[in-house]
PAFITOR-609624 format. One line per field, with one value per atom (N, C-alpha, C): residue number from 1; residue in one letter; atom name; x, y negated, z negated. Coordinates in nm, 3 decimals. Layout:
// PAFITOR-609624
num <- NUM:...
residu <- A:...
atome <- CA:...
X <- X:...
Y <- Y:...
Z <- Z:...
This chain:
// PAFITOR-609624
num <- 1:1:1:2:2:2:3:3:3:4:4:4:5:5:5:6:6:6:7:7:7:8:8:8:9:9:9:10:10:10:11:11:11:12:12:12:13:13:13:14:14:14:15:15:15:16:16:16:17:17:17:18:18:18:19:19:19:20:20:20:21:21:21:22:22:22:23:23:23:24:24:24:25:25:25:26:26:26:27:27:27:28:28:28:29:29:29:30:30:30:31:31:31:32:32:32:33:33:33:34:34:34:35:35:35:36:36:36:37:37:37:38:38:38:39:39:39:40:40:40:41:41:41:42:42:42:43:43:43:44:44:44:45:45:45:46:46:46:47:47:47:48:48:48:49:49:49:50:50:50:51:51:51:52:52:52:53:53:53:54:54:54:55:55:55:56:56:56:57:57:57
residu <- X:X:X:X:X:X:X:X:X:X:X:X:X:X:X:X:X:X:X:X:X:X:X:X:X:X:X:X:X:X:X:X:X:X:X:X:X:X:X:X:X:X:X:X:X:X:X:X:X:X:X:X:X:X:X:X:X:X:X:X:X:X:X:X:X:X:X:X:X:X:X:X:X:X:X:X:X:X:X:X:X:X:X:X:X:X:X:X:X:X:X:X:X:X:X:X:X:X:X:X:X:X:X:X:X:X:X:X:X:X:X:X:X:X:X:X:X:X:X:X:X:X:X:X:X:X:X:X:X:X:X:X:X:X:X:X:X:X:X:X:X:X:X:X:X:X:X:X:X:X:X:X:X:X:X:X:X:X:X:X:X:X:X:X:X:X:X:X:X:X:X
atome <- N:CA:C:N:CA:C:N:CA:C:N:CA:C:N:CA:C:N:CA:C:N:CA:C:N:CA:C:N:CA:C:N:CA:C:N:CA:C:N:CA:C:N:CA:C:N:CA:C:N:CA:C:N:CA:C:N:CA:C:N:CA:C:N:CA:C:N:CA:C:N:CA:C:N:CA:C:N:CA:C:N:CA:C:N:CA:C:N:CA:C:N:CA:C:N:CA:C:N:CA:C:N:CA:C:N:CA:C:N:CA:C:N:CA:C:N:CA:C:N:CA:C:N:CA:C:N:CA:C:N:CA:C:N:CA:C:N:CA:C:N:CA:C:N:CA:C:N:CA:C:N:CA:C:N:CA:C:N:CA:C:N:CA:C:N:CA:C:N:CA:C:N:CA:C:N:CA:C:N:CA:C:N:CA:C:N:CA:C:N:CA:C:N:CA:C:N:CA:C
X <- 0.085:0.000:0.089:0.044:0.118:0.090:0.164:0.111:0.073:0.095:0.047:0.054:0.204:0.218:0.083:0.045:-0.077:-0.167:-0.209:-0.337:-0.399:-0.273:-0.300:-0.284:-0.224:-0.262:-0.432:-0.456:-0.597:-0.679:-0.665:-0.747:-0.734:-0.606:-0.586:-0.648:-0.678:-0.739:-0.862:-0.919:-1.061:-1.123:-1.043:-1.083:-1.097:-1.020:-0.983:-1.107:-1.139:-1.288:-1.392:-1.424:-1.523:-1.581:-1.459:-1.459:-1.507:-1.441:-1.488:-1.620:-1.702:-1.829:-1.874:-1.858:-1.944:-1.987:-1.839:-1.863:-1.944:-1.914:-1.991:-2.185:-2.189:-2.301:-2.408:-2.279:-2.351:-2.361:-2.290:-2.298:-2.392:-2.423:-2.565:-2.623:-2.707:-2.799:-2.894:-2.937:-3.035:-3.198:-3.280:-3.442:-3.485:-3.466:-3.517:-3.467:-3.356:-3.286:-3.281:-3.340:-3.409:-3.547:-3.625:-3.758:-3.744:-3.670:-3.727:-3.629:-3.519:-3.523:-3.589:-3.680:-3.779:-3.903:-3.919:-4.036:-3.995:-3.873:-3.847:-3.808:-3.755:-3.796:-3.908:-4.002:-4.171:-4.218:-4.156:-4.247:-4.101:-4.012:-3.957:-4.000:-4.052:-4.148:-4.284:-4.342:-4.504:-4.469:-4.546:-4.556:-4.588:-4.492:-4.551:-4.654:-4.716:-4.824:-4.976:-4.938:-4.989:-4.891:-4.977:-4.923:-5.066:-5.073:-5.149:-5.205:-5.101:-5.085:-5.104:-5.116:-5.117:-5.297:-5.342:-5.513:-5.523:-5.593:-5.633:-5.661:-5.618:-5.639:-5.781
Y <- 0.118:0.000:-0.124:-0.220:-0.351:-0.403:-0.514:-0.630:-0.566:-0.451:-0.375:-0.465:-0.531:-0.620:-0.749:-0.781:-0.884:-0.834:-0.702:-0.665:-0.588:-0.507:-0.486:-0.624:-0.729:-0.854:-0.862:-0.907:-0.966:-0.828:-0.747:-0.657:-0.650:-0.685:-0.713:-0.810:-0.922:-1.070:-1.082:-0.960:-0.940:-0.870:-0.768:-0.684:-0.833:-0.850:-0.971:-1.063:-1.112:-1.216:-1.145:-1.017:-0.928:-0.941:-0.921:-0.823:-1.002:-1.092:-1.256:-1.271:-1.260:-1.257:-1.197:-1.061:-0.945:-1.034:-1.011:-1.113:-1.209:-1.287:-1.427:-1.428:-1.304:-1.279:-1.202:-1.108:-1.062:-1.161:-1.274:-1.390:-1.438:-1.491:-1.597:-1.528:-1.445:-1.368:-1.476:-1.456:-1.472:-1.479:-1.602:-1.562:-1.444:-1.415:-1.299:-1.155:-1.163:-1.000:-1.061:-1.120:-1.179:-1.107:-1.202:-1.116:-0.979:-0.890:-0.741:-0.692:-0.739:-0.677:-0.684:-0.823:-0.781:-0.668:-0.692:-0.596:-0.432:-0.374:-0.265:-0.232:-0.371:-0.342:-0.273:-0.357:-0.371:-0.260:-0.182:-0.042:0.051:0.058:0.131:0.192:0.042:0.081:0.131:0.097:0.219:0.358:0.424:0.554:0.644:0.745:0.781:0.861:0.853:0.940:0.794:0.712:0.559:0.538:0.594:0.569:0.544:0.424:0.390:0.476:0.528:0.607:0.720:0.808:0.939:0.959:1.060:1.093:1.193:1.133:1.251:1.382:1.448:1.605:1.609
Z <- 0.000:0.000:0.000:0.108:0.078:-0.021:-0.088:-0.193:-0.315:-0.390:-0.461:-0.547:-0.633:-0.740:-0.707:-0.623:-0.606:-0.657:-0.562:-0.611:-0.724:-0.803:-0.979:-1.024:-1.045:-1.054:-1.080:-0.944:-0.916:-1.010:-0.986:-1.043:-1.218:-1.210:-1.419:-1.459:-1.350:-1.372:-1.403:-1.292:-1.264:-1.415:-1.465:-1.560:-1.683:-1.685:-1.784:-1.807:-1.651:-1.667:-1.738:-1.649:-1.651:-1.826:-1.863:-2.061:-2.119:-2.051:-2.153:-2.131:-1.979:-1.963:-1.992:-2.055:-2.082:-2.262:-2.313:-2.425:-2.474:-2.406:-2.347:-2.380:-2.272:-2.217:-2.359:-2.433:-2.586:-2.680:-2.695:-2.821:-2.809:-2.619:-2.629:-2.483:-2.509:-2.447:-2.382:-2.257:-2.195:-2.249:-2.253:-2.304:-2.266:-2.143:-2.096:-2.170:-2.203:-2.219:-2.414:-2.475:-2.614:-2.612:-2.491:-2.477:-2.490:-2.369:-2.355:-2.478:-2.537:-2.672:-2.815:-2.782:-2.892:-2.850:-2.734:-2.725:-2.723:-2.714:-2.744:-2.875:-2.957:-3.086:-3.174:-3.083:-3.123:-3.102:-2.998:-2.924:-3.006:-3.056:-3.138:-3.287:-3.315:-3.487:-3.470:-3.352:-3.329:-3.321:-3.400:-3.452:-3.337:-3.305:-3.172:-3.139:-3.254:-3.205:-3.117:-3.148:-3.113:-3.003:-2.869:-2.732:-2.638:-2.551:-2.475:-2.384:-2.352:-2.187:-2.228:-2.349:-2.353:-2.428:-2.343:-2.325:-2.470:-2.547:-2.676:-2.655:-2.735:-2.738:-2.782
């Protein structure tokens, strides 16, 4: 491969951003991804026998 020392470079760089935004992205979350983790909160503590979609015996 040409340029190898460039392109583990760019690719060490890349890994590098990736892991600060990932970061980033867990400290101050999105309304949206706030929203759907409260509501799987919400549908975590219903008892499962209390399901919408499932037809009584």
């Amino acid at each position: 491969m040409h340029n190898k020392e460039a392109v583990s470079a760019y690719i060490a760089d890349w890994l590098e951003w990736s892991h600060r935004m990932q970061e980033e992205q867990r400290r101050n979350p999105s309304p949206t991804v706030i929203k759907l983790r409260k509501l799987l909160a919400e549908k975590q503590v219903l008892p499962s026998s209390f399901d919408l979609y499932k037809t009584p015996k």
